[in-house]
C-alpha positions, 0 to 999 in steps of 0.5 A: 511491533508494539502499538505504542504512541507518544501523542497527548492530544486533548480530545476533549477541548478538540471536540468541544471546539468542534461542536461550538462549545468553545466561548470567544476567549476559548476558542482565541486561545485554542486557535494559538495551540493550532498554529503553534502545534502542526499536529493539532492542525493535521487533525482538526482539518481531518476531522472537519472534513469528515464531519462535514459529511456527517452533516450532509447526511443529516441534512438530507434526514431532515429534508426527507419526510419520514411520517408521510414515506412510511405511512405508504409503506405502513398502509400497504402492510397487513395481517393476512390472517387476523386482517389487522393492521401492523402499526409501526412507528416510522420515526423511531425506525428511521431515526434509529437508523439515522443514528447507526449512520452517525454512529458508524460514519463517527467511527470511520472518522475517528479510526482515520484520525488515528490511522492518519495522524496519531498511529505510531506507525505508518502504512503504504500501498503501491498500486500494482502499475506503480514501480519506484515509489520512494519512500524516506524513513526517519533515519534517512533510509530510502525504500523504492516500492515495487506495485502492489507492495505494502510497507508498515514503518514507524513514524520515529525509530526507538532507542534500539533498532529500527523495525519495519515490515514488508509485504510485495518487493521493495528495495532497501538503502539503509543509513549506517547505524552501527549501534541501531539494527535495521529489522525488516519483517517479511512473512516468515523470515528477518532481514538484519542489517546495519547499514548497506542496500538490497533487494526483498520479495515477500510474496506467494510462499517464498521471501527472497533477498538479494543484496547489492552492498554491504552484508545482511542476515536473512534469518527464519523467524520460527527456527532461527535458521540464518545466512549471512549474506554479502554483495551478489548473493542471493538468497530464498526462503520457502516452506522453512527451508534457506538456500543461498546462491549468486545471482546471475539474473542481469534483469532481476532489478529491472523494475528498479533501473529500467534496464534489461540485458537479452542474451540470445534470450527466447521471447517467451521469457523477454516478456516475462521480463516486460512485464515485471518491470512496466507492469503489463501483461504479454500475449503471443498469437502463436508459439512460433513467435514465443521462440524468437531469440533476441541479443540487446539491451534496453536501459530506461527506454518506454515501453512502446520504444522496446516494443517496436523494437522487437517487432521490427526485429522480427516483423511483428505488431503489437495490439495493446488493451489496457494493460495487455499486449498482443504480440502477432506477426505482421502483415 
């Protein structure tokens, strides 16, 4: 993607309003462009913040008294050889710290500006017990983030396609645009639609696609390798190589709907399945209990409303820490 930015913010009268430079007429006047212009607004709001804490630091600086603190330091220093003392400036020492401080903290604040407010790209992070986290693109696309997905997208699509990229899984409805492609990058592979929904992994050595509706290509990026792909088909890159099938996994979607299919199914591999779509982790006190068989279904129900389920079933408890559960065989 190409780091480019159509802002013209005029960081020299922002800064000069900042610091107090601005005289009464000037600062009339800048206040208007504030209110008239919600960028300008987004980034002065940001920036006071963040100096606010630069000034707490300094605040502090000036309430410590450097001379008497390091003259007890200074005291206590001496040349074990000669017997002489090392004489070191206090002040200077710790004012050049002070000022790397400053230095570092205006940087911070400036990249978050940037990041924040002027970056032609946006970033979104999911946190790992998150699912269905949605997020609406400038085209009126819809991606639902899966947890611990990161998504980077521009704040304004260009005149010829529309880019993003992917790192996690995420599930994509994209707005028909015939005449404007949507590219996704995941890893080492290029998903190209024009309009239609789907599935993507990006994630350990393997991108995966499954689609829903419409049709997509999934390309290798180094080799152009491709396949077209329609609803139901599945595909999966790994070490280079692209294989296609159809899905036949009634759960692959769970962490999106919420809704799981168990057919005569072990319960080593139901709570796989649990555990991809509430994000949790699932023991079991003894393989016996790892290769009871369920048949049912479960659609958009709590996860303490499935578990009980299954341990009446089977006359079982379930001790939960955290984010992990204990499956054991009741009393």
């Amino acid at each position: 993607m190409k780091n480019e930015t159509s802002h013209n913010i005029e960081w020299e009268v922002i800064s000069k309003y900042l610091s107090g430079e601005m005289s009464e007429e000037e600062k009339a006047a800048f206040k208007k462009v504030i209110d008239s212009n919600p960028e300008y607004a987004q980034i002065i709001a940001a920036s006071e913040k963040d100096l606010g804490l630069v000034e707490d630091v300094m605040h502090i600086r000036e309430l410590y008294n450097a001379d008497i603190a390091w003259n007890k330091v200074n005291d206590q220093i001496t040349n074990k050889k000669s017997g002489k003392k090392i004489t070191l400036n206090a002040k200077r020492i710790l004012q050049f710290a002070a000022m790397i401080i400053v230095v570092i903290g205006l940087g911070l604040i400036s990249n978050k500006v940037y990041n924040d407010y002027l970056s032609p790209y946006q970033t979104f992070i999911s946190q790992a017990h998150e699912s269905n986290k949605s997020i609406v693109l400038a085209d009126g696309s819809t991606i639902i983030l899966n947890g611990k997905a990161k998504l980077v997208y521009p704040r304004k699509f260009n005149d010829d396609t529309r880019n993003v990229s992917l790192e996690g899984e995420a599930f994509f409805d994209i707005a028909k645009n015939p005449n404007k492609a949507f590219i996704i990058t995941a890893k080492d592979a290029e998903i190209k639609v024009l309009g239609t929904s789907f599935n993507v992994i990006a994630k350990d050595d393997k991108v995966e696609v499954l689609v829903k509706s419409g049709k997509v290509r999934f390309s290798e990026i180094n080799n152009k390798e491709s396949v077209i792909l329609e609803k139901g088909d599945f595909a999966i890159l790994k070490e280079s190589l692209l294989s296609k099938s159809l899905m036949n996994d009634d759960n692959y979607l769970s962490w999106k709907t919420q809704k799981m299919v168990f057919r005569s199914m072990e319960l080593k591999e139901v709570a796989k399945v649990i555990e991809r779509t509430y994000h949790v982790q699932i023991q079991f006190e003894s393989n016996e209990i790892e290769k009871e068989q369920i048949s049912t279904t479960f659609d958009q129900e709590s996860l303490s409303h499935v578990l009980s389920n299954i341990c009446m079933t089977f006359n079982l408890t379930y001790e939960k820490k955290g984010q992990t559960i204990i499956l054991k065989k009741g009393i």
